[in-house]
C-alpha positions as CSV (number, residue, x, y, z in Angstrom):
1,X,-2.6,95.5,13.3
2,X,-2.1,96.4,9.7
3,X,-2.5,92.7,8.9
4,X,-5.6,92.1,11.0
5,X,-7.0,95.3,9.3
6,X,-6.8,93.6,5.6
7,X,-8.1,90.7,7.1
8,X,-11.6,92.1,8.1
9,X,-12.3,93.0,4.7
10,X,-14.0,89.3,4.0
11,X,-16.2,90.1,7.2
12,X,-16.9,93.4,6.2
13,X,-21.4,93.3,5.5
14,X,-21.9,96.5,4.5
15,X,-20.5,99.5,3.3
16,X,-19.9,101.3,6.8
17,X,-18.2,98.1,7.7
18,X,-16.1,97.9,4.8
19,X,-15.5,101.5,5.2
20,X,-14.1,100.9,8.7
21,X,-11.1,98.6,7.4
22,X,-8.8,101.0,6.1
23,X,-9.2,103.3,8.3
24,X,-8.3,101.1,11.0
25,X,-5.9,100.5,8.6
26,X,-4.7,103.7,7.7
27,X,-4.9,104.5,11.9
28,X,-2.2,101.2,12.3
29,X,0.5,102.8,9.1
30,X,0.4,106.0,11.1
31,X,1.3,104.4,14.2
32,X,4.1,102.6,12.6
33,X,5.4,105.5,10.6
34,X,5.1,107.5,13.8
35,X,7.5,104.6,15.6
36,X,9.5,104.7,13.0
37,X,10.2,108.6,12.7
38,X,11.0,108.7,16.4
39,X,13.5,105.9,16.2
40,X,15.0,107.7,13.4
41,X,15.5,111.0,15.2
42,X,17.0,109.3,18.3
43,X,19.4,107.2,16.2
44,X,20.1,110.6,14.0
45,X,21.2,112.4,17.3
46,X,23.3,109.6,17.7
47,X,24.9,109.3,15.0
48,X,24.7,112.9,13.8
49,X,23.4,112.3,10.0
50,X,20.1,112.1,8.7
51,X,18.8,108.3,9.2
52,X,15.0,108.8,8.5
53,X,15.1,107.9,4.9
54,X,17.2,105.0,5.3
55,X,14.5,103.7,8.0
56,X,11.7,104.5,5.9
57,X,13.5,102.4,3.2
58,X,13.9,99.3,4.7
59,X,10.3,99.5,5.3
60,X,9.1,99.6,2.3
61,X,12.0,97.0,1.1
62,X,10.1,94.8,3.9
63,X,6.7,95.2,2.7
64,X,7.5,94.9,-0.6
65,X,9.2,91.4,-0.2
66,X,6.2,90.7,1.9
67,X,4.1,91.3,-1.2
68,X,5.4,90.0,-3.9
69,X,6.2,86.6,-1.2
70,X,2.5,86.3,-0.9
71,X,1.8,87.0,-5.0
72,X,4.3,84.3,-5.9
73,X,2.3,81.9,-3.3
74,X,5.0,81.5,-0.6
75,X,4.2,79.8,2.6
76,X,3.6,82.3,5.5
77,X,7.2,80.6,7.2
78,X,9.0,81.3,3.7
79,X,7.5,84.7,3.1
80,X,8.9,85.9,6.4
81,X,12.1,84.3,6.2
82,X,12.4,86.0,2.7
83,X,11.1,89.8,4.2
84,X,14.2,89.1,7.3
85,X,16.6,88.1,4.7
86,X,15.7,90.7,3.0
87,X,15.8,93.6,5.5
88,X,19.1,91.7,7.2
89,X,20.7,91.6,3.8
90,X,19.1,95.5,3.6
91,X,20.1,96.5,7.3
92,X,23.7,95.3,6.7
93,X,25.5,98.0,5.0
94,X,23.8,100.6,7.8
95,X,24.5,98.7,10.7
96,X,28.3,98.3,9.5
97,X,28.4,102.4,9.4
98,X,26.6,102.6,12.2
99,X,27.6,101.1,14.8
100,X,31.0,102.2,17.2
101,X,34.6,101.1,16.5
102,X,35.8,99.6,19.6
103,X,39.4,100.1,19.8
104,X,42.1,99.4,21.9
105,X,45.2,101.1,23.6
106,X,48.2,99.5,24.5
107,X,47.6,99.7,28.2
108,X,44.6,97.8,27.3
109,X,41.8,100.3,27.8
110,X,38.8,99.9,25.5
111,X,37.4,102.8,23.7
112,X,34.0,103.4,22.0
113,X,34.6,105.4,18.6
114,X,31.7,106.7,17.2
115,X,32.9,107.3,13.7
């Protein structure tokens, strides 16, 4: 939605029309940051440490890419390979700390760990 909002503006023939884009716009960020919050709280209870900023990071890591991808004139197939290498490569570190140790004991019983 946040794409198809920027792409209206070309259609856009007068100034309640243009006015419209970003705030369908603006309507589509909230949803996503409002996605993104809740994932954050569930993984925080989780987890039990603060996540949120880490989530809202790697959003804006992704856009970023996205951006500067399109400025340098990447193909769309490049410029989204480059914004999931770059949210992998971003992701990483978080998932490592993240995610359960599984362990096991020597009668062979496997154990979840959160850290």
């Amino acid at each position: 939605m946040l794409c198809l909002a920027l792409g209206l503006v070309p259609t856009a023939h007068s100034a309640w029309s243009l006015m419209a884009v970003p705030l369908l716009h603006g309507a589509a960020d909230g949803c996503t940051s409002v996605a993104m919050n809740a994932q954050a709280v569930s993984v925080q209870q989780w987890y039990g440490r603060a996540v949120l900023n880490s989530m809202h990071a790697i959003h804006s890591v992704g856009a970023l890419t996205g951006g500067l991808s399109t400025l340098v004139g990447l193909p769309t197939a490049l410029g989204l390979l480059a914004v999931a290498a770059a949210t992998i490569a971003g992701l990483a570190p978080v998932t490592c700390s993240v995610a359960p140790v599984r362990t096991q004991d020597r009668q062979g019983f496997v154990a979840d760990d959160a850290r």
